[in-house]
C-alpha positions, -999 to 999 in steps of 0.1 A, spaced: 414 -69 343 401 -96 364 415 -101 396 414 -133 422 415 -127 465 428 -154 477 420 -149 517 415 -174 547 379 -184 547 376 -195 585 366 -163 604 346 -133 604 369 -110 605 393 -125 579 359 -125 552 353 -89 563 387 -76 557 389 -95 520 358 -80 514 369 -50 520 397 -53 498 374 -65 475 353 -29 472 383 -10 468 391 -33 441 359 -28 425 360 7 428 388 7 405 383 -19 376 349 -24 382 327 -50 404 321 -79 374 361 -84 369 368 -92 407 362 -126 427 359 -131 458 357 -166 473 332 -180 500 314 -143 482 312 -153 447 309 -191 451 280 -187 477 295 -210 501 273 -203 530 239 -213 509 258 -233 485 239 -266 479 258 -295 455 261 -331 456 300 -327 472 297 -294 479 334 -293 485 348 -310 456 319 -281 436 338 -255 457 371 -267 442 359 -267 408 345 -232 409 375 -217 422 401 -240 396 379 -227 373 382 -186 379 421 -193 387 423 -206 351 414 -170 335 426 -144 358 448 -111 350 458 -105 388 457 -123 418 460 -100 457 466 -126 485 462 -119 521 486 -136 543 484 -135 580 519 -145 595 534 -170 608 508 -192 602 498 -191 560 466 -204 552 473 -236 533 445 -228 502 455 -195 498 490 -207 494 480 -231 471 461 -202 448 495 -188 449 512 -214 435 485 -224 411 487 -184 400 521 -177 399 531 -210 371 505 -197 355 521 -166 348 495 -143 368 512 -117 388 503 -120 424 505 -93 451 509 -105 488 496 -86 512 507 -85 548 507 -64 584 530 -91 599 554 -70 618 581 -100 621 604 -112 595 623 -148 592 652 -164 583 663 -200 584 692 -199 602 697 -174 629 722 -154 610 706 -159 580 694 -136 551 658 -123 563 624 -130 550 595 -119 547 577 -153 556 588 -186 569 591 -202 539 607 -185 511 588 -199 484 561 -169 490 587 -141 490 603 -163 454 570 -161 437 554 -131 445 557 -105 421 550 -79 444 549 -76 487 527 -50 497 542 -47 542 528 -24 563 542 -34 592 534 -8 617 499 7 637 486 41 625 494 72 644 478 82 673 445 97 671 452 132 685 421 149 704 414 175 733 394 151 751 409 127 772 392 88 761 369 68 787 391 37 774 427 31 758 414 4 739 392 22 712 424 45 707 440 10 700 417 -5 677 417 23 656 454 26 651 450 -13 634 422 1 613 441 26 599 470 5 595 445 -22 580 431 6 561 466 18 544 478 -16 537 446 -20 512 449 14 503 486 0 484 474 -34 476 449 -15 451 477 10 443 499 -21 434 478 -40 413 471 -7 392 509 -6 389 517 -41 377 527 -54 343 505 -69 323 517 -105 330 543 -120 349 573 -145 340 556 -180 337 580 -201 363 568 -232 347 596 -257 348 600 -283 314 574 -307 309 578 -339 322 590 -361 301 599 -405 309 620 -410 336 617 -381 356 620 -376 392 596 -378 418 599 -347 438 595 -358 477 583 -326 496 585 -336 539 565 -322 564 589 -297 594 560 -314 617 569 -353 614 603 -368 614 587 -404 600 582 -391 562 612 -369 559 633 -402 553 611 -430 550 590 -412 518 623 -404 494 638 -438 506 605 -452 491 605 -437 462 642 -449 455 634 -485 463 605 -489 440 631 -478 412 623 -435 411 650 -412 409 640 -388 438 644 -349 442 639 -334 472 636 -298 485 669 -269 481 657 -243 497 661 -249 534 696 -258 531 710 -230 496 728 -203 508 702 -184 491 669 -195 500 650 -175 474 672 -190 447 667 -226 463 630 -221 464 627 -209 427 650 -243 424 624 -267 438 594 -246 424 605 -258 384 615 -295 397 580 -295 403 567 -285 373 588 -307 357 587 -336 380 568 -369 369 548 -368 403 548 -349 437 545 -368 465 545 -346 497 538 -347 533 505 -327 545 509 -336 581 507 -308 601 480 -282 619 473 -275 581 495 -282 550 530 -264 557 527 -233 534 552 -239 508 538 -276 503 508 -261 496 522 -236 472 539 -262 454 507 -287 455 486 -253 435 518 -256 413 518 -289 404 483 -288 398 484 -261 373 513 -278 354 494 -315 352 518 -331 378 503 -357 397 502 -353 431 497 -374 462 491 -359 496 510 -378 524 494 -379 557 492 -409 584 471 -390 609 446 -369 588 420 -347 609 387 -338 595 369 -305 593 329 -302 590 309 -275 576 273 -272 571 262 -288 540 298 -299 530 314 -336 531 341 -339 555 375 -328 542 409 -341 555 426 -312 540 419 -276 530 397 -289 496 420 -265 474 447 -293 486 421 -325 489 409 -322 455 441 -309 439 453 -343 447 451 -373 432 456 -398 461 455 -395 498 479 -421 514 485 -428 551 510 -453 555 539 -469 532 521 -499 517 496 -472 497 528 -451 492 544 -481 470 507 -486 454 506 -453 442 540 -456 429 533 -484 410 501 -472 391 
């Protein structure tokens, strides 16, 4: 078995809990058959010409033979890569467990069916969710602590602790593979499937409008508005696959979660893909290019457009 951890990169803490994760793994199937990013690629010391474009390819590269993929997910806010991975994984018919201690849960409307993240592409994908949602117990002991806050920290250990504990239990569990979710290949005259961004009003019309004017029949997202959002998410996850290009909005503190999920998608099924985004920020790390995205979503796509007139270029090539 080999199995992918798809984790947030961008703090210690984050690296020290996936590494974690990581021994148990090992523990159980053996250190060769499991991957850890950042870990396995040697992104601290890596040296390449575009280090982050080599990053990409490494990582594309492991997702393209895995047996298993765990991904951590810290809610509300998804990490856009890992979501990516996901998507990338789960067309690929690679069961993926989701791990999460988010004690909240969601639901698009306020009366409506709950979640367990914001966008219900994750909870439609994953094969299994692994929630422990609450602190450990109390540490009992006949000596009264100095400090509340060690008693504290070590009630999130231990919850940290069991929540890995059943992520390993649940990957020894699973099937050998999962259903592929692939949609029908693309074939002349297919859609364009127009994914917005929920932090910009301008591309939520303007983009499918675009796409309809240069002579595309459009399809745009189900699941925010189907009365079940699971069933609407599965929906837009094989128009996708099948779609003759993706064209969505990135725009945001980092790509919205299920845009991401659905770029990884794409990406695994050979749809282009062009990432939307009139305002891009840049990130810099030591040795790397700068990246306008998360580089599992820069390099997954083929075009980077900021404003309408490359929008209709890309169309037309």
């Amino acid at each position: 078995m080999s199995v992918y951890i798809a984790h947030r990169l961008f703090a210690a803490h984050d690296r020290a809990l996936a590494a974690d994760l990581a021994d148990r793994l090992a523990a159980q199937v053996g250190p060769d058959r499991v991957f850890l990013p950042f870990c396995d690629t040697d992104e601290e010391d890596l040296v390449a010409e575009v280090k982050g474009r080599r990053l990409f390819e490494l990582d594309r590269e492991r997702l393209g033979r895995l047996d298993a993929m765990v991904a951590i997910l810290h809610g509300p806010s998804l990490d856009d890569g890992v979501c990516m991975e996901i998507g990338y994984a789960a067309v690929s018919g690679v069961p993926v467990i989701v791990l999460t201690t988010d004690f909240q849960t969601y639901s698009l409307t306020e009366e409506g069916p709950r979640l367990e993240f914001p966008d219900p592409l994750l909870q439609a994908v994953a094969t299994r969710i692994v929630r422990v949602a609450k602190l450990g117990p109390p540490t009992l002991s006949s000596t009264p602590p100095q400090s509340r806050f060690p008693g504290f920290r070590a009630r999130n250990a231990a919850q940290m602790s069991t929540a890995l504990d059943a992520a390993v239990d649940a990957l020894l569990d699973l099937p050998d593979s999962a259903p592929h979710l692939m949609g029908s290949p693309a074939v002349t005259g297919a859609p364009v499937y127009v994914e917005a961004s929920p932090y910009t009003t301008w591309g939520r019309d303007h983009l499918a409008k675009a796409c309809v004017d240069a002579g595309h029949t459009v399809t745009v997202p189900q699941r925010f508005t189907a009365s079940d959002p699971v069933a609407g998410a599965l929906a837009d996850l094989a128009a996708v696959c099948s779609a003759a290009r993706l064209l969505a909005d990135v725009s945001g503190p980092e790509t919205p979660p299920g845009t991401a999920l659905l770029i990884g998608a794409a990406e695994a099924s050979g749809v282009r893909i062009a990432a939307f985004q009139p305002r891009p920020t840049f990130t810099h790390a030591h040795g790397r290019e700068p990246n306008w995205r998360n580089l599992m979503i820069q390099y997954a796509a083929d075009a980077h457009l900021d404003n309408g007139d490359a929008v209709l270029s890309w169309l037309a090539g």
